[in-house]
N, C-alpha and C positions, 0 to 999 in steps of 0.2 A: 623473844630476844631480837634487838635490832642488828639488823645485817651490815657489816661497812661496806662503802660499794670501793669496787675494784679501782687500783690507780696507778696499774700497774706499768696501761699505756700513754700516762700524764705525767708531764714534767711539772715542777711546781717551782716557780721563779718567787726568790723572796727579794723585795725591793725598797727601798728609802720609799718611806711610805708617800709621798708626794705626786708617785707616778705610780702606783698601786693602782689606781683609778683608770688609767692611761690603758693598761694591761687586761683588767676586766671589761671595761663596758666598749672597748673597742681591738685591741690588738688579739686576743684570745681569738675571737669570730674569724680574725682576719687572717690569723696562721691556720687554723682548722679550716676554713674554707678555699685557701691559696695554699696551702703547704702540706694540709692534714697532717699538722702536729697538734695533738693535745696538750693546752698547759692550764695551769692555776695560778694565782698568783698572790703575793699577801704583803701586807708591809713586814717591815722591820720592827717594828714598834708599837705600842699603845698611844690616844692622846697624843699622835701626832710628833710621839718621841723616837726618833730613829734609834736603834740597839743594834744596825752592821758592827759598828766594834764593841758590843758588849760580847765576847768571845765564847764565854761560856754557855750564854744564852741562847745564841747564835747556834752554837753544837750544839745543844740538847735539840733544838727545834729541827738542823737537818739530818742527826742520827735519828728520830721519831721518823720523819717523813720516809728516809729512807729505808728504816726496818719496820717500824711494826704498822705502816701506813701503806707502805710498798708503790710510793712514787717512784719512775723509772729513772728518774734522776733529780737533780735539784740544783737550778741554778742561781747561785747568790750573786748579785748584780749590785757592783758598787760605781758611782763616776767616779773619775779622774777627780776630778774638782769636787770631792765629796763634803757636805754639808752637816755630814755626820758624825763629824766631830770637832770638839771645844775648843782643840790644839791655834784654830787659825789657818795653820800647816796646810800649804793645797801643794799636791805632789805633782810633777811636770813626766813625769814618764809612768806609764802603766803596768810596765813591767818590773817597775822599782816595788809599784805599791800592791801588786800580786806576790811579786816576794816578799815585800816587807809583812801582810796579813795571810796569807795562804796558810803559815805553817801554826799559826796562834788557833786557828777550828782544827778540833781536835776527832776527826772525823775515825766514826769503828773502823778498823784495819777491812773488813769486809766489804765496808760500802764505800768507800773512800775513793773506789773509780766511776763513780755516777755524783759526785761531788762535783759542781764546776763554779770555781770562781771568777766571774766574767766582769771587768773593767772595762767600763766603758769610756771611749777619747769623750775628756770633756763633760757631757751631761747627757742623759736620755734624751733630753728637751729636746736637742741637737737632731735628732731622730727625724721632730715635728717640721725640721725647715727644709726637709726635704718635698713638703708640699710647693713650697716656691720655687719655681725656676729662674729667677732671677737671683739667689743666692748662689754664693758656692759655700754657703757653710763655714767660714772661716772666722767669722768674728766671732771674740772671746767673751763675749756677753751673747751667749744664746737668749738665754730667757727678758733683753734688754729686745732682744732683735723681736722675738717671737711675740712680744706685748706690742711692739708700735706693728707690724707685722698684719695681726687678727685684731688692732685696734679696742688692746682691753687695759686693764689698768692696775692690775694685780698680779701675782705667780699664780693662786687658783686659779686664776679665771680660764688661764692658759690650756689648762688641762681641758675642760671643761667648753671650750669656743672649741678644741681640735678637734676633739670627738664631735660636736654637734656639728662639724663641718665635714667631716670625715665619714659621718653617716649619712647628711645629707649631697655625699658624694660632689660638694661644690669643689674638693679639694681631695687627693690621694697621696698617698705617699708612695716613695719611691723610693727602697734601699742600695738601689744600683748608684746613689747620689751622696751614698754618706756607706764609706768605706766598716765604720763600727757597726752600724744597724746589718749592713751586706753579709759579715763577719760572724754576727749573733745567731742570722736567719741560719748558714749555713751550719752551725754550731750547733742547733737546737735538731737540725736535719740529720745531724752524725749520732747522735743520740739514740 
């Protein structure tokens, strides 16, 4: 009989799958090694299809983690500027769109305080331009900013130049520089 292993002191962030990648092969090591938080992390979706507002599906996935998987919490991480849906619709306050989706996961009465739904200003991406010091972060096209930036030429590519510069420590990030990422660190620390 296979044994599940324990995840009891792992948080499991489920994310637009675009920056799933961003979480495992580089930010995971970096909270465990600077913070010693355990996390996990997964997209949203199949094929690259985001399912944050598929709501049902959405709950099934963090009533599992959180009962019968026994993650110690679960963080569902949407942007502001979310990409995740048809509508067009980008919402200008994050606190609108934490109310407006919050009460639609329909989270078990038991586990429902280790639930956090965490909105992020803007984009994840935004995170990344905290490696330059000559930003403040303020332009509304991050991932415009972030391509001429690491001088790549796509949105994958983005993901994928941060990390290999991020390991090869040419470049660090700093959440002291971008008030959401400063916000999330602490968030995940209260956990």
């Amino acid at each position: 009989m296979r044994q599940l292993k324990s995840n009891k002191n792992t948080i499991l962030l489920i994310v637009e799958n675009s920056e799933k990648d961003f979480f495992n092969l580089y930010f995971r090591e970096y909270l465990k090694t600077n913070h010693q938080i355990n996390i996990e992390c997964e997209g949203s979706g199949k094929s690259n299809k985001c399912k944050i507002l598929h709501f049902e599906k959405i709950t099934k996935r963090i009533n599992r983690a959180l009962g019968k998987e026994g993650y110690k919490s679960v963080f569902l991480m949407l942007d502001l500027k979310t990409n995740c849906t048809n509508t067009g619709r980008n919402h200008t306050c994050l606190v609108k769109l934490k109310n407006e989706y919050e009460h639609k996961y329909k989270i078990e009465k038991e586990l429902k305080n280790r639930f956090k739904l965490f909105v992020v200003c803007n984009e994840i991406e935004s995170w990344f331009l905290t490696i330059n010091k000559n930003t403040n972060n303020v332009n509304d096209d991050h991932k415009k900013e972030l391509m001429s930036f690491l001088k790549v030429s796509s949105e994958p590519q983005i993901v994928q130049k941060i990390i290999k510069e991020l390991k090869a420590e040419t470049y660090s990030l700093n959440f002291s520089h971008n008030s959401s990422f400063e916000y999330f660190i602490k968030k995940l620390q209260e956990t």
